[in-house]
C-alpha positions in Angstrom: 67.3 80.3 158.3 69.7 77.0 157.8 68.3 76.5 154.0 69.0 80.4 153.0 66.0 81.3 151.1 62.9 83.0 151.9 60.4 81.3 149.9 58.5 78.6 149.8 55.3 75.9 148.2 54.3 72.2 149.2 55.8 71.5 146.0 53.7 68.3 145.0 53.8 68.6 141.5 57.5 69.7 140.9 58.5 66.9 143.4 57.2 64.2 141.4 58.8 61.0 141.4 61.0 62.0 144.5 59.0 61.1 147.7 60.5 63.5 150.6 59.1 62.6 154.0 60.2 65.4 156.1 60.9 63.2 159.1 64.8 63.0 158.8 67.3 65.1 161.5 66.9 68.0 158.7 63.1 67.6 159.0 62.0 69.8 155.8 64.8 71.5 154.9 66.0 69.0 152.3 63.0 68.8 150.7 62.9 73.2 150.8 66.4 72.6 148.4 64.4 70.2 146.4 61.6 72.3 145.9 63.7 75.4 145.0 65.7 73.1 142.5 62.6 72.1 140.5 61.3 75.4 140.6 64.2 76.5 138.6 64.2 73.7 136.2 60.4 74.0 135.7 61.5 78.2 135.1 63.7 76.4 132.4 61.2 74.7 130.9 58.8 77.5 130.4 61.7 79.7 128.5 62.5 76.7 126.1 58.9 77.0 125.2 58.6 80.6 124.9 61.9 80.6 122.8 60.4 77.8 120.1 57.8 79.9 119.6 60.2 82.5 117.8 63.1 80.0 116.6 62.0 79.3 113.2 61.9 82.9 113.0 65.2 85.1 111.5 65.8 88.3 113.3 66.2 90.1 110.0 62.3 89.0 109.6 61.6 90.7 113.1 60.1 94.6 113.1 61.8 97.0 115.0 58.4 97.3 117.1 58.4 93.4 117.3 61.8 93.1 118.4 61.0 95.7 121.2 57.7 93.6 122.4 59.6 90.9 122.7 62.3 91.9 124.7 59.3 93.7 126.6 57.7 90.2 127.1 61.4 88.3 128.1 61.6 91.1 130.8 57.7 89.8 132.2 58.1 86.5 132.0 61.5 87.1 133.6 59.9 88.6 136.6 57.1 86.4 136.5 59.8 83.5 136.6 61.7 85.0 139.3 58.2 85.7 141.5 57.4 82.1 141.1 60.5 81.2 142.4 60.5 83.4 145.5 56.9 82.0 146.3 57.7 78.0 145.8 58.3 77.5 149.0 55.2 79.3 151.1 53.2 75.9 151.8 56.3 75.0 154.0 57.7 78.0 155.3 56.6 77.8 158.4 57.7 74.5 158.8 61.3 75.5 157.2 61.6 78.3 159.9 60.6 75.8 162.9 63.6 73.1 161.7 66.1 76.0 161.3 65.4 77.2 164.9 65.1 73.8 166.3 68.7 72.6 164.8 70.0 76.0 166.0 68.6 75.1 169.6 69.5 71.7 169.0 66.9 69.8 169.8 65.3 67.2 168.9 68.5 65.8 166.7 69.0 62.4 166.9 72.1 61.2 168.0 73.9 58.6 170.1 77.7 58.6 171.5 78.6 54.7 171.4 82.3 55.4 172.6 82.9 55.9 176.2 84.4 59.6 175.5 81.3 61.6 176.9 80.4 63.6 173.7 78.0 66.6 174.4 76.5 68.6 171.3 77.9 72.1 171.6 76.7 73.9 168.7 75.1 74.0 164.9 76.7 76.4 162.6 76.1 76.7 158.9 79.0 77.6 157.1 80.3 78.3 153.5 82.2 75.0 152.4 85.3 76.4 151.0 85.8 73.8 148.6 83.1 75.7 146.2 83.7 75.5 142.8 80.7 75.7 140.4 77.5 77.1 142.8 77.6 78.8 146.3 77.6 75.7 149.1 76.8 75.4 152.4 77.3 72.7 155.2 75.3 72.6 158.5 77.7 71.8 160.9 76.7 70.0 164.2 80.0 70.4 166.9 80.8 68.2 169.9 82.5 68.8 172.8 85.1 65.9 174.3 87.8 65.7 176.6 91.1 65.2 174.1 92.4 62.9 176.4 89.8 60.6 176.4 89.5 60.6 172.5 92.7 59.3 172.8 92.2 56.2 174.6 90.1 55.2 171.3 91.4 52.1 169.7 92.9 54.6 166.7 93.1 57.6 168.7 89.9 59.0 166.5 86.2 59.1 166.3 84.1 58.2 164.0 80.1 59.2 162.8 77.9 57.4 161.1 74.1 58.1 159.5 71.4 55.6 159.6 68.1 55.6 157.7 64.9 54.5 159.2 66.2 51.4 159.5 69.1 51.7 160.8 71.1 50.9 157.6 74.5 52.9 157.1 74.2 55.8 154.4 77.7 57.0 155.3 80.4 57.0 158.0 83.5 58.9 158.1 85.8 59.9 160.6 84.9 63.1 162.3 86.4 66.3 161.5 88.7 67.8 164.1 88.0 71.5 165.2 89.8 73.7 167.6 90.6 72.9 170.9 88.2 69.8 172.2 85.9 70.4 169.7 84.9 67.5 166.5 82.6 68.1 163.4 79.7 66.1 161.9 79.0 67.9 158.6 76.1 68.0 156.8 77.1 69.1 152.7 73.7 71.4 151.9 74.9 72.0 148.5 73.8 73.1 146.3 72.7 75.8 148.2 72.4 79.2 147.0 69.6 82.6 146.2 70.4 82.7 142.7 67.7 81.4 140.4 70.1 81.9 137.3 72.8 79.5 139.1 70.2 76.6 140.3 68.7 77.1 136.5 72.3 76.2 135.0 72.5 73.1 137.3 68.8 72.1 136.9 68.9 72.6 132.8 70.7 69.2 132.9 68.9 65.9 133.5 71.9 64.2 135.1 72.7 67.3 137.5 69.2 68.1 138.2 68.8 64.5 139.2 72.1 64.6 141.2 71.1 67.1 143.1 67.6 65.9 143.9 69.2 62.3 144.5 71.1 64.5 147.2 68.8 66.4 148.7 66.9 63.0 149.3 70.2 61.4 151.0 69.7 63.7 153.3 65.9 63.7 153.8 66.6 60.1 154.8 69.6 60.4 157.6 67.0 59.6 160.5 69.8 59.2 163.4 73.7 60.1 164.0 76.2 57.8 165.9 79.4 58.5 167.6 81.8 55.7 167.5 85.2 54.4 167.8 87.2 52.5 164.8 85.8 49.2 166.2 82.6 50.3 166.4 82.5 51.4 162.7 83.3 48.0 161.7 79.9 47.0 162.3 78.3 49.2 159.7 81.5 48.9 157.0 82.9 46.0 155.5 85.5 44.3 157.1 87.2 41.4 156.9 85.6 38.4 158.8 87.4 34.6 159.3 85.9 33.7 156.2 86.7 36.6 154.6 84.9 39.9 152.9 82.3 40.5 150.7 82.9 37.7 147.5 85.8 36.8 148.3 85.1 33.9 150.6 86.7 30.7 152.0 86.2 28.6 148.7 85.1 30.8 146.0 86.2 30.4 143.0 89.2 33.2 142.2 88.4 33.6 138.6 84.8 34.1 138.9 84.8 37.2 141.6 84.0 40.9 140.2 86.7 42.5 139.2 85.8 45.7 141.4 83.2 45.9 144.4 82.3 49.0 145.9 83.7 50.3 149.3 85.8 46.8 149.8 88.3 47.0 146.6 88.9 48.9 143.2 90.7 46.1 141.6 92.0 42.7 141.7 94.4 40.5 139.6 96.1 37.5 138.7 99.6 38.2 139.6 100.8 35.0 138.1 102.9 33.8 140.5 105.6 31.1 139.3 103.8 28.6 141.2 101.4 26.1 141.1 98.6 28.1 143.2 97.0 30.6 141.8 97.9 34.6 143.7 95.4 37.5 143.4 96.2 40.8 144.6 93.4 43.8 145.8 94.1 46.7 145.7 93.0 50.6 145.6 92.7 52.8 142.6 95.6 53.8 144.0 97.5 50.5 143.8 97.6 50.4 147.4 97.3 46.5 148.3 94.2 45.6 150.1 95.4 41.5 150.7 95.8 39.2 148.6 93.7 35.5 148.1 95.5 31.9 147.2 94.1 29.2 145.4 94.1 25.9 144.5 95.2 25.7 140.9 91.9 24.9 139.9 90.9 28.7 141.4 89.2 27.8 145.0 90.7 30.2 147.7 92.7 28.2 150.3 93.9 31.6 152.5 93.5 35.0 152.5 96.9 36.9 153.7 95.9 41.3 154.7 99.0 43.3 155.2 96.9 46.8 155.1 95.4 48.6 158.7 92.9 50.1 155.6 91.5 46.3 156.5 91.0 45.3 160.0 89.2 42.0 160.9 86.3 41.6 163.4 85.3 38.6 165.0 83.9 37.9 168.7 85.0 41.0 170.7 88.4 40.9 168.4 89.7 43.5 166.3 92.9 43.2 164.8 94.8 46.0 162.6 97.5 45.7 161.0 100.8 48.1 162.5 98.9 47.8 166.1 101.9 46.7 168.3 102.1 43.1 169.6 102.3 43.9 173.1 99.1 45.1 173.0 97.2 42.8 170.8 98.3 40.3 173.2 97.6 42.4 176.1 94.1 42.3 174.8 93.4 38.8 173.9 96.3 37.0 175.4 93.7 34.3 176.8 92.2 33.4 173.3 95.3 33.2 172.0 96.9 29.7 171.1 100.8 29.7 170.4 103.0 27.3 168.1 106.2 27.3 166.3 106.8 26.9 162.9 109.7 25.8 161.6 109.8 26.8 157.6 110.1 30.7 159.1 111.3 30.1 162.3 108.1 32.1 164.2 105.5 31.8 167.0 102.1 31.5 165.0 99.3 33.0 167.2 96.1 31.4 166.8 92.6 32.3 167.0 89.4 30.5 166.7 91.3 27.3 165.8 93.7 28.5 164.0 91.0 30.5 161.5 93.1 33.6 162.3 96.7 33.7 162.6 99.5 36.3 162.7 103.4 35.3 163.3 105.8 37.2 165.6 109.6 36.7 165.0 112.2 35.1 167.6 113.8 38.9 167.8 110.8 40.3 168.8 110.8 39.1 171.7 111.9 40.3 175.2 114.3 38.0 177.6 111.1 36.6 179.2 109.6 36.3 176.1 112.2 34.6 174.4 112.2 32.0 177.2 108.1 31.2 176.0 110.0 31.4 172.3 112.5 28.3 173.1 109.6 26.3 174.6 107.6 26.5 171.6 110.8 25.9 169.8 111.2 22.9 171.7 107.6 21.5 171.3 105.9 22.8 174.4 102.2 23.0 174.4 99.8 25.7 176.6 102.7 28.3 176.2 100.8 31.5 177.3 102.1 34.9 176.7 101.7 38.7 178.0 101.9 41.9 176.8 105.5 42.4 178.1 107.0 39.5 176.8 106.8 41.5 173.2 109.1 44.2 172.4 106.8 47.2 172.2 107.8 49.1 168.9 107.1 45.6 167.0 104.2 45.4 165.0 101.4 43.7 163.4 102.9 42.9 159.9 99.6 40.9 158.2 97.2 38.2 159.2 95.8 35.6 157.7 92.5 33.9 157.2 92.2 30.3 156.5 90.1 27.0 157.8 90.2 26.0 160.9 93.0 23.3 161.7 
């Protein structure tokens, strides 16, 4: 079986206050773990009581016939413990066995492939997660089958899963784990996961990693569907940056008033007290990798938002720009809702978007002869210049973007 163990129980009372529904992709098998994990801290429980009845007791007080009954009773209750374990899951075995035979058919499993690669499901394997350190883990992986090639027509060359709840909100998405040949990975991390009673009692004899683990096993009762995408795709279940910018920091906010942290969009953020009059706030990663960076008004009230960071792409429309993408093919790809102008103060084209809401530069060396010809007529004042993907050198690249009102 996926969940290892050959016991089982409906587990009502030792499940209390965690409401498994046995409905997910896993069907019961996360709420099996959770079972077998308050089994063992309930175990724990009943040796704390049958030790206070003899701690106020010294040894030297104990008879040589009481000290023999009483290791005669740990070894009963002992085995009664461990019996009780290896029964907890009975009420639900049946059930446990049909979701480990159906996820090793694979059917039934919920999933969708949004990209046009043609993923087919090609396997479920549970295997040992050799990242172990504490307790014996387990992941179920499903594997998908793709044509390389065609995974790297993706806009980053990569694909990317996501798990939804019930209602379709985003419990996690990462990029899919590449296997051998034309084969990619959607893991499931079981753990912890293991036969040893004395191993789950360790991790179940504390509150915060007996609730860790049941907060897991929950997560995982409550992935309900699996989507394939591409790195566009993803952006519309992650934050991203948006023409009036991400999360808090918006348009008009006020710079000293936004959290100084904010989960999955940045770690940090600063004043970097720039010499001038506007005020400059940098966000960045725990590990000082800059996010982008937010200028104000003196008074505090973001004017622009400047991202030099692909870790940050924006969205908006059918738009995605990255930063490092190459020119050429941004262009190639919205050339048509792209306005051009020159500006002066650092001799560039500015490309515009949504009314100049969005706007990237591109230097008078990066172009090609026949785009350097477009260059002199913005140079000159022209209006309607329109440019291709070949009037770009190809190995230039996306340095940042900005976000700003519209002009």
């Amino acid at each position: 079986m996926l969940l290892l163990a050959s016991c089982g129980s409906s587990g009502n009372a030792v499940l209390e206050g965690y409401d498994f529904t046995g409905k997910g992709v896993l069907g019961k098998i996360p709420m099996g773990k959770a079972i077998q994990i308050a089994t063992a801290r309930e175990i724990c429980y009943d040796f704390e009581a049958e030790g206070s009845k003899i701690s106020n007791k010294k040894i030297t007080e104990i008879s040589k016939e009481e000290y023999m009954e009483l290791g005669k009773k740990v070894n009963e209750m002992a085995q009664k413990e461990e019996d009780k374990f290896n029964h907890c899951l009975d009420d639900i075995q049946d059930d446990l066995k049909a979701d480990s035979a159906r996820l090793q058919a694979m059917k039934d499993i919920n999933w969708e492939d949004k990209t046009n690669c043609g993923f087919k499901l090609n396997g479920v394997q549970l295997v040992e997660n050799e990242n172990s350190q504490f307790l014996e883990r387990h992941d179920i992986l499903l594997m998908f089958e793709v044509n390389e090639e065609r995974v790297k027509q993706l806009p980053t060359g990569s694909p990317y899963y996501v798990f939804l709840d019930k209602n379709d909100k985003m419990l996690i998405g990462e990029g899919m784990e590449w296997g051998n040949g034309n084969l990619y990975k959607v893991r499931f991390k079981l753990d912890p996961v293991t036969k040893d009673l004395s191993k789950l009692m360790t991790l179940a004899s504390s509150a915060e990693t007996y609730h860790d683990a049941m907060s897991h096993c929950l997560y995982l009762d409550s992935i309900s569907k699996i989507l394939i995408l591409d790195a566009d795709e993803m952006l519309d279940y992650k934050p991203a940056m948006t023409i009036t910018g991400v999360g808090p920091v918006q348009l008009g906010a006020d710079l000293t008033k936004l959290p100084k942290s904010l989960p999955g969009i940045y770690d940090k953020c600063y004043d970097v007290q720039a010499p001038e009059a506007d005020k400059y706030y940098s966000f960045e990663t725990n590990k000082d990798e800059a996010l982008f960076t937010a200028v104000g008004t003196p008074e505090g009230k973001i004017k622009y938002i400047e991202v030099a960071t692909a870790l940050l792409p924006i969205k908006f429309d059918n738009v995605v720009l990255r930063v490092d993408e190459p020119f050429s093919k941004i262009v190639g790809k919205y050339g048509k809702q792209i306005s051009w102008s020159y500006n002066p103060e650092t001799m560039s084209a500015i490309a515009s978007f949504e009314a100049g809401k969005v706007t990237f530069e591109v230097f008078g060396d990066f172009f090609t002869e026949t785009g350097t010809q477009k260059f002199l007529q913005l140079q000159n004042g022209a209006k309607n210049v329109s440019l291709v993907a070949s009037d770009i050198n190809p190995e230039e690249k996306l340095q940042y973007y900005k976000v700003q009102p519209a002009k």
